[in-house]
C-alpha positions as CSV (number, residue, x, y, z in Angstrom):
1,X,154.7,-38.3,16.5
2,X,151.2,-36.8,16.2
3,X,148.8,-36.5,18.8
4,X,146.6,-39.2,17.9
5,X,149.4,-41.9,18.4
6,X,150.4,-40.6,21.4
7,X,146.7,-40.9,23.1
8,X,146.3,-44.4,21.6
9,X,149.5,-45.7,23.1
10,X,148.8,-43.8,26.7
11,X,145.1,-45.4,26.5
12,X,146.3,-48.9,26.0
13,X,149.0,-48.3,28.5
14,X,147.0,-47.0,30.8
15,X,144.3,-50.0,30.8
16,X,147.4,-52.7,30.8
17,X,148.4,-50.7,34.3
18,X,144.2,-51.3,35.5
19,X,144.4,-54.9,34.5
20,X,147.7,-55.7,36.2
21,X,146.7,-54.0,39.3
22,X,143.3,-55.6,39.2
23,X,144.8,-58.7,38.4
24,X,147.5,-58.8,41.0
25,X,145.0,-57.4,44.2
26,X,142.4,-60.5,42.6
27,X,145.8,-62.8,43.5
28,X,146.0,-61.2,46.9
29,X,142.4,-61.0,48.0
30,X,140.9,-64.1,46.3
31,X,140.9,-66.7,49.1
32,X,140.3,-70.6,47.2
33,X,143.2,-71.6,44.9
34,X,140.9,-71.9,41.5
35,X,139.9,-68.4,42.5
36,X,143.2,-66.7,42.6
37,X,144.3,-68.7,39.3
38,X,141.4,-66.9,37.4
39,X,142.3,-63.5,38.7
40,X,145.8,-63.1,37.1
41,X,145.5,-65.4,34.2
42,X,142.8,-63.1,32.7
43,X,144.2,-59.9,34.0
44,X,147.8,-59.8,33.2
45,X,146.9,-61.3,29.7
46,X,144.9,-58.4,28.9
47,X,147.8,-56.5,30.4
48,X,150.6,-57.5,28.7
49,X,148.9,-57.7,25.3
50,X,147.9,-53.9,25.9
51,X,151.3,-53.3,26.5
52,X,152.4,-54.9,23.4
53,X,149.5,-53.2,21.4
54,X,150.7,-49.8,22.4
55,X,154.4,-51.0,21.6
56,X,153.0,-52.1,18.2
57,X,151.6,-48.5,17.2
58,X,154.4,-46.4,19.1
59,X,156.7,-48.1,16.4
60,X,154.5,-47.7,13.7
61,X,153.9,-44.4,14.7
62,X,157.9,-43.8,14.9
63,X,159.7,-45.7,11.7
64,X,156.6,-46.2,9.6
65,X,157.1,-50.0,9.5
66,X,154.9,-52.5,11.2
67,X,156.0,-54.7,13.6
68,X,155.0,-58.4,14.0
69,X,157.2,-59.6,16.9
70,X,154.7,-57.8,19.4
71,X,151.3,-59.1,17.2
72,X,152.7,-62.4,17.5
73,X,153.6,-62.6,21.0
74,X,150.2,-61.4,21.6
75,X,148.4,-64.0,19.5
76,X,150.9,-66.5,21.6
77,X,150.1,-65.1,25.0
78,X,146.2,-65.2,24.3
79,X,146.0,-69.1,23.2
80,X,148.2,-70.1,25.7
81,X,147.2,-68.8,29.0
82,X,144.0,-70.1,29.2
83,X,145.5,-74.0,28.0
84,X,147.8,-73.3,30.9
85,X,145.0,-72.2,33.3
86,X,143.0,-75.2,32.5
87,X,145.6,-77.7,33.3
88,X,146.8,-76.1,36.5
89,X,142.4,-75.9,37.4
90,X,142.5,-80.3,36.2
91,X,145.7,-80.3,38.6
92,X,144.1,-79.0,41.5
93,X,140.9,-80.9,40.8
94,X,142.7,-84.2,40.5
95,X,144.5,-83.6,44.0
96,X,142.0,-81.8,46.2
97,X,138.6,-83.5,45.3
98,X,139.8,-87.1,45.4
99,X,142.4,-86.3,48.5
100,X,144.8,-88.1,46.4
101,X,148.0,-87.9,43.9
102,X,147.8,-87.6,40.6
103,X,147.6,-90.8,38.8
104,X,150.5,-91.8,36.5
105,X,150.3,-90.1,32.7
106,X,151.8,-93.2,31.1
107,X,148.4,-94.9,31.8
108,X,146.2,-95.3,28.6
109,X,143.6,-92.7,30.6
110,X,145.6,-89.7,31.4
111,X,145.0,-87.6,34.7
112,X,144.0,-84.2,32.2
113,X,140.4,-85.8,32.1
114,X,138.3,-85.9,35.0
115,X,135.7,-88.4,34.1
116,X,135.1,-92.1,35.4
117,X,137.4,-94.0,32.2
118,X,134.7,-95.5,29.6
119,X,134.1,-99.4,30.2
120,X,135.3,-100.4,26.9
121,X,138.7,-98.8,27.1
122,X,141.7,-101.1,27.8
123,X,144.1,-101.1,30.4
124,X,146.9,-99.5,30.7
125,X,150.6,-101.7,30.5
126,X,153.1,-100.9,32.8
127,X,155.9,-99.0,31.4
């Protein structure tokens, strides 16, 4: 493996160590729950898909051949952490801000919106 490889894969693994570290003290140190969910759901996504980045050209580097698997967990990781994050944020907003539970999701309007429901919208049938 030449020398350029090898630096690219110790860069990329080296900033996915910063961001899990960073991400992991912002889970410790952060002190309001929407504040520790930002901390590690940016963080450790960087992280991991720096790991994975570095796996990508250490193989490339190694047989010659390409390899998806990594590029597509990547590409998974980055659409889906932040959809994640926003629901567990709605979540929290839904149960802290009114001081009460959620409301049921078989009604017409679902707890995922935080809004007042629109006065033209029906009402929801018990299931």
């Amino acid at each position: 493996m030449n020398f350029v490889a090898e630096l690219l894969i110790s860069v990329f693994l080296v900033i996915s160590g910063i961001f899990g570290f960073v991400g992991s003290y912002g889970l410790i140190k952060l002190k309001d729950s929407l504040q520790r969910l930002h901390a590690p759901t940016k963080a450790t996504t960087l992280g991991v898909g720096g790991v994975l980045i570095a796996s990508m050209i250490y193989f490339y580097a190694k047989t010659g051949h390409l390899s998806i698997h990594e590029l597509l967990i990547t590409l998974f990781l980055f659409l889906t952490a932040p959809i994640t994050a926003n629901f567990i944020a709605k979540a929290y907003l839904a149960r802290n801000v009114n001081g009460e539970d959620l409301p049921d999701s078989a009604t017409t309007y679902g707890w995922s919106v935080y809004d007042d429901p629109p006065e033209n919208m029906p009402e929801a049938k018990d299931v």
